[in-house]
C-alpha positions as CSV (number, residue, x, y, z in Angstrom):
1,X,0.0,0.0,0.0
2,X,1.0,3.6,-0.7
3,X,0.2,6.0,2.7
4,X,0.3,9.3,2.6
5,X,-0.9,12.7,4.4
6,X,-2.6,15.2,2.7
7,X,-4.4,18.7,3.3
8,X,-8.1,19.5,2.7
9,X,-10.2,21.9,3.9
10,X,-7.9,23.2,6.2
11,X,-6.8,19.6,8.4
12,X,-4.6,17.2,8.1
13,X,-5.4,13.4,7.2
14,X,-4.0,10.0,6.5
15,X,-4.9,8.3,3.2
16,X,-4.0,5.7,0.6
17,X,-2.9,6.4,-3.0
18,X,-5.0,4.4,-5.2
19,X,-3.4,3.0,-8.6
20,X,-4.0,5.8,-11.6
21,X,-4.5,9.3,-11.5
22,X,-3.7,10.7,-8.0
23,X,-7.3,9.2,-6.2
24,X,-6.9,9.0,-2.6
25,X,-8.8,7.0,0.3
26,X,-9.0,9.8,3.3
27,X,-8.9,6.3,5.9
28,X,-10.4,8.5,8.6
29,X,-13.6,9.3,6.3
30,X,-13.8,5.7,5.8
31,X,-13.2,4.2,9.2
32,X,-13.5,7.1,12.1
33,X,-11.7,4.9,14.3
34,X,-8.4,5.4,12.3
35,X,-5.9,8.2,13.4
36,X,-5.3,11.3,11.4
37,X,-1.4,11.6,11.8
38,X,0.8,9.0,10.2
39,X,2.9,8.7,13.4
40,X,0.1,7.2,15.4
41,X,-1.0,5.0,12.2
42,X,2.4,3.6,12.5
43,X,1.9,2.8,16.2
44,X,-1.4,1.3,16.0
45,X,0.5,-2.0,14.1
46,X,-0.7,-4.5,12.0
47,X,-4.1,-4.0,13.4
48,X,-4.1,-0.5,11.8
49,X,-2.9,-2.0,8.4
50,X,-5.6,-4.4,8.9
51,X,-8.1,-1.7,9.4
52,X,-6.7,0.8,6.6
53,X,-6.8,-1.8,4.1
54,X,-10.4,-3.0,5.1
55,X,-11.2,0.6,4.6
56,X,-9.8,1.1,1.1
57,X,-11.8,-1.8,0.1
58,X,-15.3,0.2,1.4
59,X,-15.8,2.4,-1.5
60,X,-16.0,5.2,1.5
61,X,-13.6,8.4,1.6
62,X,-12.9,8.4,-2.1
63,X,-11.1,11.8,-3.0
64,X,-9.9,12.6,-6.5
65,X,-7.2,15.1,-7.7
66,X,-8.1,18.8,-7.0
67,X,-6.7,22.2,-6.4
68,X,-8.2,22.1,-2.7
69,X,-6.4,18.7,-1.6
70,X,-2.3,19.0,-1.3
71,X,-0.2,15.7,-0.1
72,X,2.0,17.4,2.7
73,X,5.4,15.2,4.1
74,X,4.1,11.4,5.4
75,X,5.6,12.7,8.2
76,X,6.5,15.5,10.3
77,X,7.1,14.3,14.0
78,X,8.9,11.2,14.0
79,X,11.0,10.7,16.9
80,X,15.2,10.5,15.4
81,X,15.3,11.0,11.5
82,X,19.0,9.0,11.2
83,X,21.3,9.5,8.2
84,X,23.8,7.1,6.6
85,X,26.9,8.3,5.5
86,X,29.3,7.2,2.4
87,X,27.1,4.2,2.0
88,X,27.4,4.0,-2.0
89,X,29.9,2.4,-3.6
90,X,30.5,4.8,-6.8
91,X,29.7,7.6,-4.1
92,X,32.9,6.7,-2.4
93,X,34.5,6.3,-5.7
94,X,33.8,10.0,-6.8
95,X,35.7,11.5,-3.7
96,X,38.2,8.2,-3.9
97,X,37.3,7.9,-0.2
98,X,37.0,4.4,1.1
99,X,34.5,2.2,1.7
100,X,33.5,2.4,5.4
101,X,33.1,-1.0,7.0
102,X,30.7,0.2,9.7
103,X,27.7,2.6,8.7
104,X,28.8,5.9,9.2
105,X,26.0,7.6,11.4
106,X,24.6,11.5,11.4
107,X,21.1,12.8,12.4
108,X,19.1,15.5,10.8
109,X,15.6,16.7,13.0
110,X,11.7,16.7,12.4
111,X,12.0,20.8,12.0
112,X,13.9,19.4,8.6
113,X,10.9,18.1,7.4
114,X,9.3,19.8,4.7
115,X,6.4,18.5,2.1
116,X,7.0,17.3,-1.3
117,X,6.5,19.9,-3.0
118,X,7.2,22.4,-0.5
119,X,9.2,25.5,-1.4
120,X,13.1,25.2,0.0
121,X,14.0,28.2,1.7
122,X,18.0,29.3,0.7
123,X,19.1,30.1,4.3
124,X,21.5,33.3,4.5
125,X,24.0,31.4,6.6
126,X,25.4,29.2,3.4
127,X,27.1,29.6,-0.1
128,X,27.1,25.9,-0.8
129,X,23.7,24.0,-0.8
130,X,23.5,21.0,-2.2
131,X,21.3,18.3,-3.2
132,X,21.2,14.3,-2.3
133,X,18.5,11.8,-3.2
134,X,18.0,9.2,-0.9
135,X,15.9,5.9,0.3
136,X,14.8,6.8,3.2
137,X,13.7,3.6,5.7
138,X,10.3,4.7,7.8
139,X,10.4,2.3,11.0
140,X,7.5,-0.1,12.0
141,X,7.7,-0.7,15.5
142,X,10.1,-0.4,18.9
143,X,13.5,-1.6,17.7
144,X,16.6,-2.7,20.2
145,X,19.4,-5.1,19.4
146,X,17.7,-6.4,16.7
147,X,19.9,-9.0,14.4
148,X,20.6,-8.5,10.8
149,X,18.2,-11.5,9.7
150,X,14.9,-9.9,12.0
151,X,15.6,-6.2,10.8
152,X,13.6,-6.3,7.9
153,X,10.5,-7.0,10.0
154,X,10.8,-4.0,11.8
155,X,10.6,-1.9,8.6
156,X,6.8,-0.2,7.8
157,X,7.9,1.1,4.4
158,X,10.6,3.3,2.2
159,X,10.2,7.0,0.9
160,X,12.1,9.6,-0.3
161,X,14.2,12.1,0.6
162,X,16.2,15.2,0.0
163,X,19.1,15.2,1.9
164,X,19.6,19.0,1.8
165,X,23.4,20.3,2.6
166,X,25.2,22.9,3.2
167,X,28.8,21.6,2.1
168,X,30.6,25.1,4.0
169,X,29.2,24.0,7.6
170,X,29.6,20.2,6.6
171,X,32.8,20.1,5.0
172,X,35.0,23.1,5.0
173,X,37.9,22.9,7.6
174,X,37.8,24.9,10.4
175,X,34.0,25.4,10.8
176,X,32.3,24.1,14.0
177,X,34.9,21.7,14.7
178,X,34.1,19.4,11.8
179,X,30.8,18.3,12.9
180,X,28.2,17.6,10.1
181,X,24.9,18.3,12.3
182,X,24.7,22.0,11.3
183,X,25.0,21.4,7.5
184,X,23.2,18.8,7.4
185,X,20.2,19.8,10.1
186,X,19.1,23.5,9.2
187,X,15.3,24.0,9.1
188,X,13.6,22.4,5.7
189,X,16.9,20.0,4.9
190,X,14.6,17.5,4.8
191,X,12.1,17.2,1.7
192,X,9.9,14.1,2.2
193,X,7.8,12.2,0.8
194,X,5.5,11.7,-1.2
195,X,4.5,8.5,0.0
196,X,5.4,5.6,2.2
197,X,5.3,1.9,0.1
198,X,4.5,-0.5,2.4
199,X,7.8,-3.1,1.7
200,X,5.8,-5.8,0.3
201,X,4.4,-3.2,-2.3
202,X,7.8,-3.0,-3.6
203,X,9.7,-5.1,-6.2
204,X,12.9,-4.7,-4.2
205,X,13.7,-1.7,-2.2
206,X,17.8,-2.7,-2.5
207,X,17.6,-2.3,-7.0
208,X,15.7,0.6,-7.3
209,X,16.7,3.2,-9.9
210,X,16.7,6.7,-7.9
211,X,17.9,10.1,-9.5
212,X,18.3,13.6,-9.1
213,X,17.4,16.8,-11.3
214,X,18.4,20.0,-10.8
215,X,16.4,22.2,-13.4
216,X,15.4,18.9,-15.4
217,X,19.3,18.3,-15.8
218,X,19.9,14.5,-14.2
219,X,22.6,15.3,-11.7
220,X,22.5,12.1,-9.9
221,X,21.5,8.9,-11.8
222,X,22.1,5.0,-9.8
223,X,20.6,1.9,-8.1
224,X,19.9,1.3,-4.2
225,X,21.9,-1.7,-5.4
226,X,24.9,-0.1,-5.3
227,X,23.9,0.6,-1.1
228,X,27.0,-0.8,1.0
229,X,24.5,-1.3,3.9
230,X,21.9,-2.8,3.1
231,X,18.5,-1.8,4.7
232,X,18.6,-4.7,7.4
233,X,22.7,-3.5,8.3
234,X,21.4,-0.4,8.9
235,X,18.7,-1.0,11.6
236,X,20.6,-3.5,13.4
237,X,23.2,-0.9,13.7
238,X,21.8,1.6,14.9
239,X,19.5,-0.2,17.0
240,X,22.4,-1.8,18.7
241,X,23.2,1.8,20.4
242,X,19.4,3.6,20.3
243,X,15.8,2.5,20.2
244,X,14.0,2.9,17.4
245,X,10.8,4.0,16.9
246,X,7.6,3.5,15.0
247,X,7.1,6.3,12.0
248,X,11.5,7.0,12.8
249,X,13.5,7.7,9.8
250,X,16.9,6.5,8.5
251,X,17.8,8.1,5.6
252,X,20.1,5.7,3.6
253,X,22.9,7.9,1.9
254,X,23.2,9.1,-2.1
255,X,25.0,7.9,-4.8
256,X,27.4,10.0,-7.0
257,X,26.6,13.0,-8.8
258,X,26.5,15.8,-6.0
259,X,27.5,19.2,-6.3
260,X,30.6,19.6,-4.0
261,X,32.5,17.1,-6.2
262,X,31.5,17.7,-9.3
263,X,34.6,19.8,-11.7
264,X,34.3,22.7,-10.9
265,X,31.6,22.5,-7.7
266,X,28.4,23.1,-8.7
267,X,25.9,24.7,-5.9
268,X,21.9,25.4,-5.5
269,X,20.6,28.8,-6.0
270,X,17.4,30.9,-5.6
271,X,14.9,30.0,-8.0
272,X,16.6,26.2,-9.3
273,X,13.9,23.5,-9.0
274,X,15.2,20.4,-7.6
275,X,13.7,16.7,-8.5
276,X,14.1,13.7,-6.3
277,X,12.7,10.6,-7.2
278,X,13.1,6.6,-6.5
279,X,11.2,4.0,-8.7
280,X,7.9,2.7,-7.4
281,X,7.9,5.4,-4.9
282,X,7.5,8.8,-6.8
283,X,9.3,11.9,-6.5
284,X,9.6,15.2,-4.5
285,X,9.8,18.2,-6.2
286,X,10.6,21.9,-4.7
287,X,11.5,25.1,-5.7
288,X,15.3,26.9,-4.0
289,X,13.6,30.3,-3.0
């Protein structure tokens, strides 16, 4: 199934993509007993798939494509939204860095999060933003020390994301002691959406084609199969050191193609419209401003 939240007549809902041309099932329309943020959805379990699915079969809460309904971020209050680090190969290959043998671990926050075809504010404290599509993991329930062979049952679904940088504060020697949190963390660096697939709606989340456009010039253009770690790595990781939680996000790393290394550097600016998008999932599209 593909979830999503959308905006109509002025509230927020939880609803289910239907195959074709945009048609939604609002789920709390259909069945009032079903929440209205995607966070609690999450929560509520297999017994809320149950019930959403149910619900898309009623014929009830039927929506179609208009200029009064917008799909917002899946999203917006998860509790950690994780990042993975150098975890393509050909990435690594493009900075000739090498290939790190543990995930390499960053965070970003929800006051990142932005909708999928929200605008991207420029912020005045940068010169160098940049853009990186990624797979982003949505979590399905409470992880801990979870093993490599259970992790993929803890995962609810996959979505996109922009992992919005600014290379100065990330990468430029000297500024704030070489930490990455404050350019890779400042408000709207996260673009989500515009779905969550459930994972068995998906072909194979680890040999999907994913790409990035800046100005409908492909920038970034690969498979999740070139990932290093692997969906299941990645939550056993991290879940050996934090809990994760339902509706958290891990954001799975990009492959080649960003700005920073490109010859000469190439960086965002005001008014460039920036397209990420995954196979099977779909695409968020916003606007530098």
């Amino acid at each position: 199934m593909r979830f999503l939240q959308f905006e109509a007549d002025g509230k927020r809902r939880v609803g289910i993509e239907l195959p074709g041309d945009g048609v939604i099932v609002d789920l709390s329309t259909a069945d009032p007993g079903l929440p209205t943020d995607m966070r609690s959805f999450i929560e509520g379990g297999q017994e809320m798939i149950d019930a959403a699915a149910k619900a898309m079969n009623s014929g009830k809460g039927i929506i179609k494509p208009s200029s009064s309904v917008k799909v917002v971020a899946p999203i917006y209050n998860p509790d950690k939204v994780l990042c993975i680090g150098m975890n393509y190969k050909d990435h690594c290959e493009e900075q000739n860095a090498p290939v790190p043998v543990e995930p390499v671990i960053f965070n970003k926050f929800p006051s990142c999060i932005i909708g999928p075809t929200d605008d991207l504010q420029y912020p005045a404290e940068t010169t160098q933003l940049d853009w990186e599509v990624e797979l982003t993991i949505v979590i399905g329930k409470n992880a801990k020390n979870v093993t490599e062979s259970d992790a993929m049952d803890y995962i609810f679904g996959y979505t996109v994301a922009h992992d919005v940088s600014a290379r100065d504060w990330q990468l430029q020697a000297g500024k704030n002691g070489g930490q990455w949190v404050i350019g890779k963390a400042m408000d709207g660096f996260c673009p989500l959406g515009p779905v969550i697939v459930t994972t068995d709606s998906l072909s194979d989340p680890h040999n999907l084609g994913l790409r990035c456009r800046v100005n409908d010039v492909t920038k970034q253009d690969s498979s999740t199969n070139q990932l290093i770690h692997k969906s299941a790595a990645c939550v056993a990781f991290v879940s050996r050191f934090m809990t994760l939680k339902p509706g958290d996000l891990i954001l799975t790393g990009t492959p080649p193609g960003v700005g920073v290394f490109r010859k000469p550097p190439e960086y965002l600016k005001k008014g460039d419209v920036v397209e990420c998008e995954i196979d099977e999932i779909g695409k968020v599209v916003n606007k530098v401003v």
